[in-house]
N, C-alpha and C positions, 0 to 999 in steps of 0.2 A: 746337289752334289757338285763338287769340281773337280776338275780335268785339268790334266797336261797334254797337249796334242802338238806332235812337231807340224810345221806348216804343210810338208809332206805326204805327211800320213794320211791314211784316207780311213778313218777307223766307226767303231758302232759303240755306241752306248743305248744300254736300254734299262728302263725302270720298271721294276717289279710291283705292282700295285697289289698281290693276294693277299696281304695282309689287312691292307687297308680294306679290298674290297668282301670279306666274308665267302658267303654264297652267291655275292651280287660278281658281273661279268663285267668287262669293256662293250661297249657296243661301238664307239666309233673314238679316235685319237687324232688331234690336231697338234701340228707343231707348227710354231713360228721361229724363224730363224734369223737372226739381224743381218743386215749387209756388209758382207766382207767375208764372212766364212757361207762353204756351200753346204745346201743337203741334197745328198747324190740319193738318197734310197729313205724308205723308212717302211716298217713292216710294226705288226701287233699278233697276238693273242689274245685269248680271253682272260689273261689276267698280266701280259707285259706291252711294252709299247718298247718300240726300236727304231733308233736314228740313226742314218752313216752320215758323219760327215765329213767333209776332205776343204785345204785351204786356211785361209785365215793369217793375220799380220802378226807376225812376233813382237810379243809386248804386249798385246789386246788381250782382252777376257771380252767372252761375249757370250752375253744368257741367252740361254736357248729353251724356249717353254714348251712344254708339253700339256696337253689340256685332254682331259677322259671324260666321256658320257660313258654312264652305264645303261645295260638292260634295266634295271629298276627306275632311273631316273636323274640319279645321282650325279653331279660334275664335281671337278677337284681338279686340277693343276700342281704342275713340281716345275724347278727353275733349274738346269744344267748351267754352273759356269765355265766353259771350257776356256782356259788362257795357254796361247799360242806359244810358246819357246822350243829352239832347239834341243831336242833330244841325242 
């Protein structure tokens, strides 16, 4: 997915995974986040995963990965581009 985030903002994105996942759950979510924008918070459920994040240089796009294990066994990954400009 991609974003627009003012440098500002301090805002959340989160990914829906219940389609993808059936009956299967999240058991645990990693994110990596590149340098120069922050992650102030991040929270999940059994079927979403949640980023805050705040900062970041105007003009940059920076992928922000999210990576799922399920209760079954399952991993999968989705890539956030969030690019920085004024709002």
């Amino acid at each position: 997915m991609n974003y627009v985030k003012d440098p500002a903002a301090v805002l959340d994105y989160t990914e829906d995974w219940s389609q993808w996942l059936g009956t299967d759950t999240i058991s645990s979510v990693t994110w990596t986040v590149p340098t120069g924008i922050t992650q102030t918070s991040t929270s999940s459920t059994t079927t979403t995963a949640t980023i805050w994040l705040s900062g970041g240089t105007i003009g940059t796009t920076y992928n922000v990965d999210c990576k799922i294990v399920t209760a079954g066994g399952r991993t999968d990954a989705r890539q956030l581009q969030i690019t920085i400009a004024t709002k």
